[in-house]
C-alpha positions as CSV (number, residue, x, y, z in Angstrom):
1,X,66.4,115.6,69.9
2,X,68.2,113.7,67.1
3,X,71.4,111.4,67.5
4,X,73.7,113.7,66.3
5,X,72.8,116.5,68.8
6,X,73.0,114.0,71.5
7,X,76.6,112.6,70.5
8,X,77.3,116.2,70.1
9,X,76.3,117.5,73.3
10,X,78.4,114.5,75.1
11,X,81.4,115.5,73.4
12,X,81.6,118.8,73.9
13,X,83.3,119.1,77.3
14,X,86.2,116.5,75.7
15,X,86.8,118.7,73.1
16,X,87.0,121.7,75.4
17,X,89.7,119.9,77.9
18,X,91.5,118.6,74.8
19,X,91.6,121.8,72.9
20,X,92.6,124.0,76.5
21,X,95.0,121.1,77.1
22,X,96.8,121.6,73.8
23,X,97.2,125.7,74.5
24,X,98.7,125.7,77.6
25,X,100.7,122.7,76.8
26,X,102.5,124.6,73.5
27,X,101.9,128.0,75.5
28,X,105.3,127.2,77.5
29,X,103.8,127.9,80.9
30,X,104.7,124.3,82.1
31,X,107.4,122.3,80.4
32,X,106.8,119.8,77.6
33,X,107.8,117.1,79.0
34,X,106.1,117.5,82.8
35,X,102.8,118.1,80.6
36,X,102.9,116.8,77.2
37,X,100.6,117.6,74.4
38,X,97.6,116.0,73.5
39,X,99.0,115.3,70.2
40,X,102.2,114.0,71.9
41,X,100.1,111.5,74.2
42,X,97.7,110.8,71.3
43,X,101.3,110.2,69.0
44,X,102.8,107.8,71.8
45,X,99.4,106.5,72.2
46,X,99.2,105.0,68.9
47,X,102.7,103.8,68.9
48,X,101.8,101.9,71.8
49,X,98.7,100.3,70.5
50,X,100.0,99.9,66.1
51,X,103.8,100.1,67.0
52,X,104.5,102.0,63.9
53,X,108.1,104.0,65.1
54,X,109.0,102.7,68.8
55,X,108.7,105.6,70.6
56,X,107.5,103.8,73.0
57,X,110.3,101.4,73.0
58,X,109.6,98.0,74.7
59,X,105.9,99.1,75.0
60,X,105.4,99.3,71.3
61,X,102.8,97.8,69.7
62,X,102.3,96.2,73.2
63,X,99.1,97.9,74.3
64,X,96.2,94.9,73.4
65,X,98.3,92.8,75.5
66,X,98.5,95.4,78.2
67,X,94.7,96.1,78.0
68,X,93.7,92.5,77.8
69,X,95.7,91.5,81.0
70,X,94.0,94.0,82.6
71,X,90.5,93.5,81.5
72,X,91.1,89.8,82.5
73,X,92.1,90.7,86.0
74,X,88.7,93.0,86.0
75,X,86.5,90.3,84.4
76,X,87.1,87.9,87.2
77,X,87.6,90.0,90.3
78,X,84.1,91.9,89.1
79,X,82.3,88.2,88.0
80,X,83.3,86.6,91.3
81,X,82.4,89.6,93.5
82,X,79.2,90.4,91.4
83,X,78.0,86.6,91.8
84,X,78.9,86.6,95.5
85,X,77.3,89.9,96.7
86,X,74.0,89.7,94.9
87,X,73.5,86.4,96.7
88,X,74.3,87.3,99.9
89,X,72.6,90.8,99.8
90,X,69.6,89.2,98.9
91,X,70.1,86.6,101.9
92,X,70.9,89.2,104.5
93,X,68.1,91.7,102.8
94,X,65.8,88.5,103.0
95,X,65.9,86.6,105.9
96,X,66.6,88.6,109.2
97,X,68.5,85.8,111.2
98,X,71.0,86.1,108.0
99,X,71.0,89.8,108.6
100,X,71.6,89.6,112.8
101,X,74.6,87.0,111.9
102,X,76.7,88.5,109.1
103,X,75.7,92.4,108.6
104,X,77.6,93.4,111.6
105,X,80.9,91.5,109.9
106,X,80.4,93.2,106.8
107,X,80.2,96.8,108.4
108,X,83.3,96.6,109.8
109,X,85.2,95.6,107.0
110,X,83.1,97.7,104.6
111,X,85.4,101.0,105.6
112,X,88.5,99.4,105.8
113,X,90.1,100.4,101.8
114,X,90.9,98.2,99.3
115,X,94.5,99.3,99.2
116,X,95.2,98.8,102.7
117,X,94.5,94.5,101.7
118,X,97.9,95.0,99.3
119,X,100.6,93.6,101.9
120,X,98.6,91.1,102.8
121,X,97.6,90.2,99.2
122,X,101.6,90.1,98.0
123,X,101.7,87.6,101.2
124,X,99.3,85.3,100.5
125,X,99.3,85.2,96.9
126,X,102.3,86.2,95.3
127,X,103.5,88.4,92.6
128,X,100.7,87.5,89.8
129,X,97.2,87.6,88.5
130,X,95.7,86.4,91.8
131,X,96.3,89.5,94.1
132,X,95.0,92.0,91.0
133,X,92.0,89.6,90.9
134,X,91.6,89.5,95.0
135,X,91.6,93.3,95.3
136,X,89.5,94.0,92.2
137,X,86.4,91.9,94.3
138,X,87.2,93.7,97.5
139,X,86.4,97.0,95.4
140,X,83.5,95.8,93.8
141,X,82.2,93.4,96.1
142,X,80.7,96.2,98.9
143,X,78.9,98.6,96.5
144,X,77.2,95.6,94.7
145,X,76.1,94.0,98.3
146,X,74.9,97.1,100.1
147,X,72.9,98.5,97.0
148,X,71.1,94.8,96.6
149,X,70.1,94.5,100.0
150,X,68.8,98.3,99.8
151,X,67.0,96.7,96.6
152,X,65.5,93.5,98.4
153,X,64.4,95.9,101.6
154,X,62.5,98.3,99.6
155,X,60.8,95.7,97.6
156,X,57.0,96.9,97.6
157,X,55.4,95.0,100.1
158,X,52.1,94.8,98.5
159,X,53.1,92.8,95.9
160,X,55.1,90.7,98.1
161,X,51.8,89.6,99.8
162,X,49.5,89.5,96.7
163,X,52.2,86.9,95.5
164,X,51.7,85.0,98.8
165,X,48.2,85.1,98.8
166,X,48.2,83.5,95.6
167,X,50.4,80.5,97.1
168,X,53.3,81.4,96.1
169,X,56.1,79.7,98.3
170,X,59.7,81.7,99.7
171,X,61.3,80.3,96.6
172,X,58.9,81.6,93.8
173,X,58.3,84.9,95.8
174,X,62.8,85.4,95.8
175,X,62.7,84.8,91.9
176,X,59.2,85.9,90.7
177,X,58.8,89.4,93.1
178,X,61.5,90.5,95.2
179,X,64.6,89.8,92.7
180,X,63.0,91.5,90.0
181,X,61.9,94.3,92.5
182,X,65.8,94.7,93.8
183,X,67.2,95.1,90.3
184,X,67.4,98.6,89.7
185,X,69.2,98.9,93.1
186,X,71.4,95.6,92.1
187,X,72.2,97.8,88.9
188,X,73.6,100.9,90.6
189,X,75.6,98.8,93.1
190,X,76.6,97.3,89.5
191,X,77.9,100.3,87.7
192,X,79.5,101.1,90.9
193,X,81.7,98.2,91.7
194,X,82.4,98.2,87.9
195,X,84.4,101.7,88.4
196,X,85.7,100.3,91.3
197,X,87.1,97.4,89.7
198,X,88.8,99.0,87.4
199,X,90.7,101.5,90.0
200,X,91.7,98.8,91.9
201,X,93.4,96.1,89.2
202,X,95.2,99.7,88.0
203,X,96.5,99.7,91.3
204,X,97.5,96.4,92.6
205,X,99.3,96.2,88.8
206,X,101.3,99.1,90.0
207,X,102.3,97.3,93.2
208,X,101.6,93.6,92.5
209,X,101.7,92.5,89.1
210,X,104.2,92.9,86.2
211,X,102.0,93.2,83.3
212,X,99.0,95.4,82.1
213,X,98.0,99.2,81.9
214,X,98.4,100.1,85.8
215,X,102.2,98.5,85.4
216,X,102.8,100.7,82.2
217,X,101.8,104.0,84.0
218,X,103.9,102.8,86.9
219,X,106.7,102.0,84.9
220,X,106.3,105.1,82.4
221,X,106.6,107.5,85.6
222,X,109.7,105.9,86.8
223,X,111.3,107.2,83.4
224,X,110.0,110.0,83.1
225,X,107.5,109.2,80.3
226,X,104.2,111.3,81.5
227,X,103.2,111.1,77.8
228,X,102.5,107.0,78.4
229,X,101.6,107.5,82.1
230,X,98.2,109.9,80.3
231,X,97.9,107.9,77.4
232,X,97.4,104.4,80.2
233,X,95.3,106.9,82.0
234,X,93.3,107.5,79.0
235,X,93.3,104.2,78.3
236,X,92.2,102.6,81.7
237,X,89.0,106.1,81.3
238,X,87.7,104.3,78.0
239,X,88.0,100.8,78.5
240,X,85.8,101.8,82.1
241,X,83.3,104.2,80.2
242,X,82.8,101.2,78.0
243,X,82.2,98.2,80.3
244,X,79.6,100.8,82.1
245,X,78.2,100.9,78.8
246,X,78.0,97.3,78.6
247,X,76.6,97.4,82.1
248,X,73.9,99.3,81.4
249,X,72.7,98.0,78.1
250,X,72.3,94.5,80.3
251,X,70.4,97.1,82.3
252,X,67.9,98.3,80.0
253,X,67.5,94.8,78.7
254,X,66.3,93.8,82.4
255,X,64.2,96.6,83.1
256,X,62.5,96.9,79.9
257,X,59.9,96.8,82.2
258,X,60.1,99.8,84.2
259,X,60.9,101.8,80.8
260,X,57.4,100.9,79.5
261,X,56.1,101.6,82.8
262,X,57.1,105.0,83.1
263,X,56.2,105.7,79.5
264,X,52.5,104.8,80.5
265,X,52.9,106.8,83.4
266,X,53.7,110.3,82.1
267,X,50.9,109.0,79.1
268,X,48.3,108.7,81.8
């Protein structure tokens, strides 16, 4: 299958929503400006990101700033909780004492949701950055830690003691064996948290912060404007379908591996 087929195939449900979208929009079932053309959003869109006529008022030509405040916000609630939760799911995955101590902790807060932390978030840090930053690693920090300590638990045992056999201590087994063996797992919980972080800085700048693309959609509702509240929508969509993208290039860099692997295997 050649590279145009595939970027075909992928964008063939887009251009079926877009193309419906546009139909019943101009079709006058639903009025214009409850659910605005495609073309309208993409118009206001580009207004918003080149600022060519202002119809968009103050957000004109506004939207890097907008999307960079918000990446920011994702970039170190994500790096923080990533860092954290691959640590201590390998601990707790690792070493049972670890696991008898903390896991019961971490299960009760794991269903408690993100968005119920927001009062006490405005309360302890403010109107700013650190709130947006604070429930960004709450979202990501769970998917990342449960799916590394499902990684470092189903590490294959064999060659956990072939390595020790060979005199390889606790440390060199962690590194050499089970961290590499956990990093598909660590991956998933990875593209997980990534979508997670991105939800949740949307919504603690609609509550908590006065800048970036969650304040714009919460701001754009309040007048009316649903073609900038889908246009931030579209825009918060594509900035996540691309740091998943980044994600999983790092991915198939680290697991080049397992690619080879399971080319041998369906060779054999």
């Amino acid at each position: 299958m050649t590279a145009l087929s595939k970027s075909w195939e992928r964008a063939v449900v887009p251009l079926f929503i877009l193309v419906a979208w546009e139909i019943v929009s101009r079709s006058g079932l639903f009025p214009a400006a409850l659910l605005p053309a495609p073309s309208a959003v993409l118009h206001s869109w580009g207004d918003w990101v080149f600022g060519y006529d202002e119809t968009t008022q103050a957000n004109s030509g506004r939207w890097l700033a907008d999307a960079l405040s918000s990446a920011t916000r994702v970039a170190a609630g994500y790096a923080i909780a990533a860092a954290s939760a691959v640590l201590l799911g390998i601990a707790i995955g690792w070493w049972r004492w670890v696991e008898r101590t903390i896991e019961p902790t971490i299960q009760m807060l794991r269903p408690v949701p993100p968005v119920s932390w927001i009062p006490l978030a405005i309360i302890w840090f403010g109107i700013a950055n650190k709130p947006a930053i604070f429930l960004v690693f709450l979202g990501a920090f769970f998917p990342i830690l449960m799916n590394t300590i499902h990684g470092v638990k189903t590490a294959d045992r064999n060659l956990i003691r072939a390595a020790s056999m060979m005199g390889a201590t606790e440390q060199q087994l962690l590194r050499h064996v089970v961290f590499p063996a956990a990093l598909p797992s660590i991956f998933a919980g990875l593209r997980i948290g990534i979508g997670a972080a991105w939800m949740l800085t949307v919504t603690a700048e609609m509550v908590a912060v006065k800048s970036g693309l969650g304040y714009v959609l919460w701001d754009s509702y309040y007048f009316l404007r649903y073609d900038l509240v889908l246009a931030a929508m579209a825009s918060i969509g594509l900035l996540g379908f691309a740091t998943d993208g980044l994600i999983k290039l790092l991915m198939s860099a680290a697991l080049h591996w397992q690619r080879a692997s399971t080319l041998q295997s369906r060779e054999g």
